[in-house]
C-alpha positions in Angstrom: -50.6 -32.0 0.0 -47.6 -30.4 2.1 -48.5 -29.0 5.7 -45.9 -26.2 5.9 -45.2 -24.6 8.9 -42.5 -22.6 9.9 -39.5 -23.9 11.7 -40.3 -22.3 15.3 -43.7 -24.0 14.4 -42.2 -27.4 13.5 -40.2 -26.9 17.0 -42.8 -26.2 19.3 -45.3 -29.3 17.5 -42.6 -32.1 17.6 -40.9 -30.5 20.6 -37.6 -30.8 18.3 -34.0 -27.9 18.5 -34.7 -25.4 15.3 -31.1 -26.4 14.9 -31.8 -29.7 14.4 -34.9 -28.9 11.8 -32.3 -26.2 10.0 -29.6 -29.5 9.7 -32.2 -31.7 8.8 -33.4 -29.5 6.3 -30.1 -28.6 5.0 -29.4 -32.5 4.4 -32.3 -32.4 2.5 -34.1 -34.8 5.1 -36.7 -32.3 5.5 -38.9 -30.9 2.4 -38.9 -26.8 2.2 -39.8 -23.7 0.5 -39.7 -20.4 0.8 -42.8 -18.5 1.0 -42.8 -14.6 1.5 -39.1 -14.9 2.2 -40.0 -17.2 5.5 -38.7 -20.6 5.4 -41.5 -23.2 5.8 -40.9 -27.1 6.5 -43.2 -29.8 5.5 -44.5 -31.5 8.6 -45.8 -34.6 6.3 -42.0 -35.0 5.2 -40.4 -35.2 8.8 -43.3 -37.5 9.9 -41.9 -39.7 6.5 -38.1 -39.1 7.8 -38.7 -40.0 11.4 -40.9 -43.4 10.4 -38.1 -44.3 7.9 -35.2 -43.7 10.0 -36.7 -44.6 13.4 -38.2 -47.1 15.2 -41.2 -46.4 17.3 -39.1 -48.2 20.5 -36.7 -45.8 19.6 -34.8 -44.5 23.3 -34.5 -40.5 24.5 -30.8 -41.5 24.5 -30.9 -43.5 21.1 -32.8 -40.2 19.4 -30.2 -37.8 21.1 -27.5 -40.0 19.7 -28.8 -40.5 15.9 -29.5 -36.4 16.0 -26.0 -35.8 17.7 -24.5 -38.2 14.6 -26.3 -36.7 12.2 -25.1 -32.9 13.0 -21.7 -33.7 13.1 -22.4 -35.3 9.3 -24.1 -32.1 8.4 -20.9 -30.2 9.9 -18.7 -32.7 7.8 -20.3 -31.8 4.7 -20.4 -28.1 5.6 -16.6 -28.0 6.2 -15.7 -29.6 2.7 -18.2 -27.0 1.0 -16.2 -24.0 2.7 -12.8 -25.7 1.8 -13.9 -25.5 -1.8 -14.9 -22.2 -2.0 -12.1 -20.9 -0.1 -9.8 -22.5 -3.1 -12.2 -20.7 -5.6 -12.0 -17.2 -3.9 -7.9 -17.7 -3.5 -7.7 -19.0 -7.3 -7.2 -15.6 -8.5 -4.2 -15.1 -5.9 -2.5 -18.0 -6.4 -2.7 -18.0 -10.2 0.4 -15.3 -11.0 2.7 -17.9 -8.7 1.6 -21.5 -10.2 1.8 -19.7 -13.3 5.6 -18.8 -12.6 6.1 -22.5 -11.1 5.1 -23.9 -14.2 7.5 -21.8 -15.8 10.2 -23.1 -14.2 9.5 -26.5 -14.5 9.7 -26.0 -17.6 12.9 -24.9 -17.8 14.0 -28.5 -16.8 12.1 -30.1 -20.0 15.3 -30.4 -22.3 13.0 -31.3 -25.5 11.4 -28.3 -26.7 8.7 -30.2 -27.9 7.7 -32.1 -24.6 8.6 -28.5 -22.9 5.9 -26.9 -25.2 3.3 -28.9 -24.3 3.8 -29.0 -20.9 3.7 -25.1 -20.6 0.7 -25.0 -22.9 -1.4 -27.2 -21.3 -0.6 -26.9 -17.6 -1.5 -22.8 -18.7 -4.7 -24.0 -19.4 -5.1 -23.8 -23.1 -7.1 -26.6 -24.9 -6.1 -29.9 -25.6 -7.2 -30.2 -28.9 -5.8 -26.7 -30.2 -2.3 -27.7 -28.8 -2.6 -31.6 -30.3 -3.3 -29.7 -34.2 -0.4 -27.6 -33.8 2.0 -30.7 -32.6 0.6 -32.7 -35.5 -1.1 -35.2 -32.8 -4.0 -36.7 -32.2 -5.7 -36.0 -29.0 -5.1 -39.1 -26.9 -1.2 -38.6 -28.0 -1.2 -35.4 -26.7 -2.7 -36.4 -23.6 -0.3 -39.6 -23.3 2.8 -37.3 -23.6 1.7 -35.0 -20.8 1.5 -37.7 -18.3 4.7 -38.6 -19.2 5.8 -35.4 -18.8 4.8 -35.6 -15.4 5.6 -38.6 -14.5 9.4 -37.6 -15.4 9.5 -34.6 -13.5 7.8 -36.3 -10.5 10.7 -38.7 -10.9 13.6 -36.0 -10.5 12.1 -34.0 -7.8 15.6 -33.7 -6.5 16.6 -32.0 -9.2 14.2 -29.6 -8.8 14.8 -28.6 -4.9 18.5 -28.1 -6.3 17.6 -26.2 -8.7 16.0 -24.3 -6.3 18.3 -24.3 -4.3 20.9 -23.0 -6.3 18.5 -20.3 -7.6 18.0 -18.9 -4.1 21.5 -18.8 -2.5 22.8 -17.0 -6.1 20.2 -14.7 -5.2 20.0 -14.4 -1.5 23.2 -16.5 -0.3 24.9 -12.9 1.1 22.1 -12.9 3.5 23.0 -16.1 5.3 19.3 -16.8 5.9 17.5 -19.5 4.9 14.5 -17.5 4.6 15.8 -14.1 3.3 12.0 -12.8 4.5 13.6 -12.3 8.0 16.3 -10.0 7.0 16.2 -6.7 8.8 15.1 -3.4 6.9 18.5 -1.8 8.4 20.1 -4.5 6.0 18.7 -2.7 3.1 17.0 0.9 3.7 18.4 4.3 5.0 18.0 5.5 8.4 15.4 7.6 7.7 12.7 4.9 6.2 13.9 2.6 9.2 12.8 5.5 11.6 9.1 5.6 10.1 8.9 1.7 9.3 9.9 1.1 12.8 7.2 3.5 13.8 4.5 0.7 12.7 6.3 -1.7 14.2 7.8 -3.3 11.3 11.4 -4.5 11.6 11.9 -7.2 9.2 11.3 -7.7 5.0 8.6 -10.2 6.1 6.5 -7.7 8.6 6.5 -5.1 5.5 5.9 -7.4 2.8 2.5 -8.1 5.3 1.8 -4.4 5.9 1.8 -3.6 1.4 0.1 -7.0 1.3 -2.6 -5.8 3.6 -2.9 -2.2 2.9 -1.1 -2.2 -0.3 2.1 -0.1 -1.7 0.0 3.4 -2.0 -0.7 3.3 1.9 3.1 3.0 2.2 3.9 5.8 0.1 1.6 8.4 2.3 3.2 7.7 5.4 3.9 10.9 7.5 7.5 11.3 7.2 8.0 9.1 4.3 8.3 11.3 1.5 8.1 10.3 -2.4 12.0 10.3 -2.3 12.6 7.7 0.8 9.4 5.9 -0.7 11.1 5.1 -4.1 14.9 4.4 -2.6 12.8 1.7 -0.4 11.3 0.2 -3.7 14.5 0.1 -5.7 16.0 -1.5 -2.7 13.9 -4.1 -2.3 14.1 -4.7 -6.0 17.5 -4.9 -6.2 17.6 -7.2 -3.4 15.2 -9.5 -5.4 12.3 -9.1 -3.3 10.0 -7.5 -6.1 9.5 -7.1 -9.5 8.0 -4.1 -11.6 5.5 -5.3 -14.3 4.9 -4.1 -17.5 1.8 -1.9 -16.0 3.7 -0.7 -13.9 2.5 -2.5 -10.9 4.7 -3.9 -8.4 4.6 -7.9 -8.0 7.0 -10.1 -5.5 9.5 -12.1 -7.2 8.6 -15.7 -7.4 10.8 -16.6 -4.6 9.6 -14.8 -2.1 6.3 -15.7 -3.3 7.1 -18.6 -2.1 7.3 -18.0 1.5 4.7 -14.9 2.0 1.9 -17.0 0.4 
């Protein structure tokens, strides 16, 4: 039968940190539940823990070490936990530019077949539905992707010129090689240069942060703005290739200055 006590219990009876029970715990070295929302620990299972994992001529300094080993696992484990769920919570983010990346690649696939299933699957849609429709069997399907891959991971210099060649026909009259740093006197009116500089924002870069951060509304209902300035600003940096309009109407940056804001 479990002996629960709480872990300020626990602390005070073993004379061990609450840290250390909460790590212990958490490596699931230490049985718990939750009763009336107060976590309890089971004293019998860290009696069972410390006789399997300790010697009774175990050392102050020995203890101290194994505990001091044993939080920096716990932190180990913790840190690759929050790197996962940072890359779930930026999925969302990231998707509209891998999405556009794979589109380019695929403008490098010369067989419209291999192209096709390159786009379809790296988009996400099923195997199986793409193999039907390419007359294939699974296993094919999957064998041509790889090669797919395998080619194009083969020619990635012929990617970073096509790149290349992409970004100086669009950007070349900048003579920048990150077109992100180009003042906003380059490319707005004196007027929207007054206000912008107002919020400290001098470069394509710092303004692309500020509509990131506060988004395009908050730039429209700046005092001295005006709908007038705030619309010669957008069809600026549009026709300088620094945004898109979508088809809801939303404004998007181009995939090339995607690149370097994200």
């Amino acid at each position: 039968m479990a002996n629960w006590l709480t872990i300020k219990q626990l602390s005070e009876k073993r004379g061990i940190a609450e840290s250390t029970l909460r790590n212990w715990t958490n490596l699931g070295y230490i049985t718990s539940s939750t009763i009336d929302n107060i976590i309890m620990l089971d004293d019998d299972s860290l009696t069972s823990y410390l006789d399997t994992h300790q010697s009774k001529g175990l050392s102050k300094e020995s203890l101290e070490k194994l505990i001091k080993e044993k939080e920096m696992e716990y932190e180990i484990i913790l840190s690759r936990l929050n790197d996962e769920l940072f890359l779930l919570k930026t999925q969302s983010l990231h998707q509209p530019l891998f999405h556009t990346i794979v589109q380019e690649l695929g403008q490098l696939i010369t067989n419209d077949t291999q192209r096709e299933i390159f786009l379809a699957i790296s988009t996400g849609e099923p195997i199986s539905r793409i193999a039907v429709r390419q007359n294939m069997t699974y296993q094919e399907t999957m064998e041509a992707y790889s090669n797919i891959l395998k080619k194009l991971s083969e020619n990635t210099e012929r990617i970073a010129t096509y790149r290349n060649r992409t970004m100086a026909s669009l950007f070349g009259k900048y003579n920048t090689d990150n077109p992100t740093n180009i003042p906003i006197r380059r490319l707005f009116n004196e007027r929207a240069c007054n206000v912008l500089h107002k919020l400290e924002i001098a470069t394509v870069q710092e303004l692309l942060q500020f509509t990131y951060q506060y988004g395009w509304g908050r730039l429209k209902r700046l005092e001295g703005l005006g709908k007038t300035t705030y619309n010669e600003i957008l069809n600026a940096l549009y026709n300088a290739n620094f945004i898109v309009f979508c088809e809801d109407k939303s404004i998007a940056l181009s995939p090339e200055i995607a690149a370097f804001v994200l």
